[in-house]
C-alpha angles and dihedrals in degrees: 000000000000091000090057088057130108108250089230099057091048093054086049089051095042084048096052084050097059097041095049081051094051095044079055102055099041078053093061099039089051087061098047089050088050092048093053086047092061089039096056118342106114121290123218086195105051092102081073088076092068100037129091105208131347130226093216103201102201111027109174111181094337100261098164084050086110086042090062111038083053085063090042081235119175100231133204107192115197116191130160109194114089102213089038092050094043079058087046094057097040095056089043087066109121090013089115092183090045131098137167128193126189106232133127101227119213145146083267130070112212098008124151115237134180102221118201111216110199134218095254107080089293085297111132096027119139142171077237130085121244117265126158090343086092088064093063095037107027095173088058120101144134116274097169143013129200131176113260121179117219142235124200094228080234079078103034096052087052089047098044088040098236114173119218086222094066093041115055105152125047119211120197135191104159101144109239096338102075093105081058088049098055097037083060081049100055090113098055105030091101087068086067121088092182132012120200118197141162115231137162137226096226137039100281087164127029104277098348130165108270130191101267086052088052093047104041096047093041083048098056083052096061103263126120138195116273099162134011117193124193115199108151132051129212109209093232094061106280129118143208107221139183110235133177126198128197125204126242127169 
C-alpha cells in the first residue's frame, strides 16, 4: 500500500508519471502542428492543381509517383542512371498516366558526360563535382562515374512525342545542372505554365546553377516567382530551397 511506501520511490514513481504524460501529450501536440501544417501551412506543390501532366527532369526512383497520381497528373518521368532507372520502372508498374525514359538532359545533344552517382540511392548525383554540398550533407559523396551522352529535353519531348497539350509544368532536380536543362529547353519552354526546380544559394557543386542564375534567366522569359521553399541550411548562412515559377507572359 502507498503509505507503506518510501517516500522516495513514490516521488520516482510520481515523477515517471508526470514525464511519460508529458512525452504523451508533446506527442500529441507534435501531430496536431504538423496537421495544420499540412492544412494550411504553404504548399510547394499547390501549382499541380492547375497543371495537366509534369516532365519531371531527375527522377530518381520516382518518389513524388503517389503526389502525382493524387493530382491524375500525365508524367513523364527522365532519369540517366541505368540501375537507378531499372528501380524507376519497376516502381512505376501500375502508375497508367505514368511514364520514365532513360535519358541525361543537357543544352547539348550527343554530348559525352562523366556523371558522378552518388552513395545515396543515386540522389544527390550530378555532372558536377561536390562542393559545399558536403557542408550540408557530410556522409554524400561519389562512389562511381560512368559516361552518359545528353539530350537537350527540346529534343527529347519531339522524340518521345510529348505534346505540349498533355505536359504543362517541368520539375528539375538536377543537382547543380538545371540552368543547363532549361537553356536545351528554350524552344519549348513556352509549353510550360510552372517550373519547379531546387536550387541552391551557394555553390553546392562546382559551378552549379544558383538561385540568382535560375531567376534571372526564367525571368527574362517571361516567368516570375510564385513560391520559394527552403528546406535545407548551409552552415555558413546559404540555403537549398523548392521554387516554382509561373509563366506569365
Amino acid at each position: 500500500m502507498i503509505e507503506n511506501c518510501d517516500d522516495g520511490v513514490l516521488n520516482g514513481v510520481v515523477l515517471q508519471r508526470v514525464i511519460t504524460r508529458s512525452a504523451v501529450l508533446c506527442c500529441a501536440a507534435m501531430k496536431l502542428l504538423r496537421r495544420l501544417r499540412r492544412l494550411f501551412g504553404p504548399d510547394p506543390n499547390r501549382f499541380l492543381r492547375d497543371v495537366r501532366g509534369v516532365v519531371h527532369v531527375g527522377a530518381n526512383i520516382g518518389q513524388e509517383r503517389d503526389l502525382y497520381r493524387r493530382y491524375d497528373l500525365n508524367v513523364l518521368w527522365v532519369e540517366p542512371i541505368p540501375d537507378v532507372f531499372a528501380t524507376l520502372k519497376a516502381n512505376l508498374v501500375g502508375f497508367t498516366q505514368q511514364r520514365a525514359i532513360e535519358a541525361l538532359v543537357t543544352d547539348r545533344d550527343g554530348a559525352s558526360y562523366e556523371f558522378h552517382v552518388a552513395n545515396n540511392r543515386g540522389e544527390s548525383s550530378s555532372i558536377l563535382a561536390l562542393k559545399d554540398h558536403k557542408d550540408v550533407w557530410p556522409n554524400v559523396e561519389f562512389t562511381s562515374t560512368i559516361t552518359l551522352r545528353s539530350v537537350t529535353l527540346a529534343t527529347l519531348l519531339v522524340r518521345e512525342g510529348a505534346a505540349a497539350s498533355d505536359y504543362d509544368a517541368l520539375v528539375m532536380d538536377t543537382q547543380g545542372s538545371e540552368l543547363t536543362v532549361l537553356r536545351g529547353a528554350e524552344p519549348v519552354l513556352s509549353q510550360f505554365k510552372f517550373i519547379k526546380t531546387e536550387v541552391p544559394d551557394f555553390e553546392a557543386y562546382e559551378g552549379c546553377a544558383q538561385l540568382k542564375d535560375i531567376d534571372r534567366f526564367l525571368t527574362e522569359r517571361g516567368f516570375t516567382e510564385v513560391s520559394r521553399h527552403p528546406f535545407a541550411q548551409h552552415p555558413g548562412g546559404g540555403r537549398y530551397y523548392d521554387v516554382v515559377y509561373r509563366r506569365v507572359s
